[in-house]
C-alpha positions in Angstrom: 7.0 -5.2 -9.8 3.8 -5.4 -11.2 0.6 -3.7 -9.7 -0.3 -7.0 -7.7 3.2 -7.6 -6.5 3.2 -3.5 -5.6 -0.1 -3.8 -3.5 1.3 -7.1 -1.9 4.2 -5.7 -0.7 3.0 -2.5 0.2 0.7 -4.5 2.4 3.0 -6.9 4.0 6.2 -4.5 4.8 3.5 -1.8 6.6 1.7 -4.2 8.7 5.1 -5.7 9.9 5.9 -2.5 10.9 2.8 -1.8 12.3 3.3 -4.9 14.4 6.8 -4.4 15.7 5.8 -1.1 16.6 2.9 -2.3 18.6 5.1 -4.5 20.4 6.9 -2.0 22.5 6.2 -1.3 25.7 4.4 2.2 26.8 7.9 3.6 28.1 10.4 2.3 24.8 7.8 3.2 22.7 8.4 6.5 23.7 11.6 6.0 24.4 15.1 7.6 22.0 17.9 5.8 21.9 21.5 6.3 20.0 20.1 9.4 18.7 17.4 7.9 16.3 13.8 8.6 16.9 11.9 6.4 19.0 9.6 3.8 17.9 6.7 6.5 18.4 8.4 9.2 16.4 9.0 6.5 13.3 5.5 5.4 13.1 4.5 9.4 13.5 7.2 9.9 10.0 6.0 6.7 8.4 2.4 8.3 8.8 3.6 11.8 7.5 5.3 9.8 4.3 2.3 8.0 3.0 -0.1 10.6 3.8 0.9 12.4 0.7 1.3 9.6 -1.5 -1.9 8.1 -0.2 -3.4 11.4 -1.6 -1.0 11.9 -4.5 -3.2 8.7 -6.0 -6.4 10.0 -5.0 -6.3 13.1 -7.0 -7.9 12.9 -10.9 -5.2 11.5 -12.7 -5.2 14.5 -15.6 -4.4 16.6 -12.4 -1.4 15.2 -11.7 -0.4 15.4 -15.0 -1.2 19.2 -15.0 0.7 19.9 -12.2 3.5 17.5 -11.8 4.0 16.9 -15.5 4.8 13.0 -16.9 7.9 10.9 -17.4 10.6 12.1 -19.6 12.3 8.3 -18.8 11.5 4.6 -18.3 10.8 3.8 -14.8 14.4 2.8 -12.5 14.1 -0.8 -11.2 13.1 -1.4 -7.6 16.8 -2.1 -6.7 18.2 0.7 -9.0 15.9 3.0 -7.0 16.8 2.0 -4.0 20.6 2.5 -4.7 20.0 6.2 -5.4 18.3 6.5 -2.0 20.7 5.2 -0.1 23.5 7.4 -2.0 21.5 10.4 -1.2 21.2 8.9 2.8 24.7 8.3 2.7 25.3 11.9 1.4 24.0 13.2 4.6 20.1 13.2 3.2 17.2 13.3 5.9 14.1 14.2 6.5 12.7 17.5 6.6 10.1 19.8 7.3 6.8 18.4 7.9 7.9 15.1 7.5 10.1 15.1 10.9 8.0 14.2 13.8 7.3 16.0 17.0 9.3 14.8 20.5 5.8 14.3 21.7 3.5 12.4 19.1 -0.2 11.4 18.9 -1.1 7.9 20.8 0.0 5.1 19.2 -3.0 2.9 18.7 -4.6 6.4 16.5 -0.8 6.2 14.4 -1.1 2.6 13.6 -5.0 3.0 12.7 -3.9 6.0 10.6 -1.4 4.4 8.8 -3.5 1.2 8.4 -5.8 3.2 6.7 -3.7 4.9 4.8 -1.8 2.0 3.4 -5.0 0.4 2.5 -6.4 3.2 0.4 -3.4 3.6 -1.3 -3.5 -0.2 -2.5 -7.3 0.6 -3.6 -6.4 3.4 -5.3 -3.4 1.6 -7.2 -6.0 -0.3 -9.1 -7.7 2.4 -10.4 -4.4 3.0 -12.4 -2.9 1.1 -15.6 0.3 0.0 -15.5 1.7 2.1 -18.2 0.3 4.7 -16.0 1.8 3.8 -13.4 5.4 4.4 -15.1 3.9 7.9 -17.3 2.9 9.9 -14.6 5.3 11.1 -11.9 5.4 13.0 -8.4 8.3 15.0 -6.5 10.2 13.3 -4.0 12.0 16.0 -1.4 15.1 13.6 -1.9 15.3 11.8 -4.7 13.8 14.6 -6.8 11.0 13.4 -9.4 9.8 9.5 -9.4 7.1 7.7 -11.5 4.2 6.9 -9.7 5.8 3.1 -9.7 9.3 4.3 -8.0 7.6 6.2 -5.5 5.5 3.4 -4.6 9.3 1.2 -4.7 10.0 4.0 -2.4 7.5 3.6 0.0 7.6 0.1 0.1 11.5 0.2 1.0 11.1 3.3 3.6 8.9 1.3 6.0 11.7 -1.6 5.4 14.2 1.0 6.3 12.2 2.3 9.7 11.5 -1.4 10.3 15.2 -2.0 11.0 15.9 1.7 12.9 12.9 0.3 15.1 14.7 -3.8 15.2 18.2 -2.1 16.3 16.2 -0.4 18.6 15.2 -3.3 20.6 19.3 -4.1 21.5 
């Protein structure tokens, strides 16, 4: 994907979310079933996810060189990507740390603004990089272990797609 097709989709998948999200009643949202999170707890992770990627591309780019170093390696396709994710899912991966979400999280309407906000400075700051940037410079993932700044947007773009359905099989 290219950086208009990245911004796009970025875009798309999180306001979808955002949406289905928002469509839960005050007592499901809340509410955990089959041992998933509840719709409040995935927006909460989704929030704690892009935070650091929304800032990751807000910091001088030198910087990130400096302290995450650059690609030693092409970028991995979009689908190639998401194959080693769902490996490392499949291998008993999950989240961790400050990326799991409280039993009780902030209001709902404040998550979905946050994450609005965060989504849509990310896709402003995305434009501020080249595309060969884009595959040169790199960040750490706590799974997937280093991605170019392209595969962890890939990544973000299918995580939100990947909450999107824990929230959908919630509704059953």
């Amino acid at each position: 994907m290219n950086k208009a097709e990245l911004k796009q989709e970025l875009a798309k998948h999180h306001q979808e979310f955002i949406r289905l999200v928002e469509s839960f009643s005050e007592k499901e949202i809340a509410e955990s079933r089959n041992g998933k999170w509840s719709p409040a707890q995935q927006l909460d992770h989704i929030v704690k996810s892009v935070s650091p990627v929304t800032l990751a591309f807000s910091l001088p780019k030198f910087l990130l060189k400096i302290i995450f170093g650059s690609a030693n390696r092409p970028s991995k396709t979009y689908e190639t990507l998401i194959e080693k994710y769902k490996i490392k899912l499949a291998q008993g991966g999950v989240a961790s740390g400050r990326f799991v979400p409280p039993n009780q999280t902030a209001p709902t309407i404040r998550l979905a603004e946050k994450l609005n906000s965060l989504i849509h400075a990310l896709i402003k700051k995305i434009d501020s990089y080249t595309e060969p940037q884009l595959d040169h410079l790199i960040l750490p993932h706590p799974l997937l272990g280093k991605l170019t700044l392209r595969e962890m947007l890939y990544f973000t773009i299918y995580h939100v797609q990947h909450h999107y359905k824990q929230v959908k099989h919630h509704e059953i």
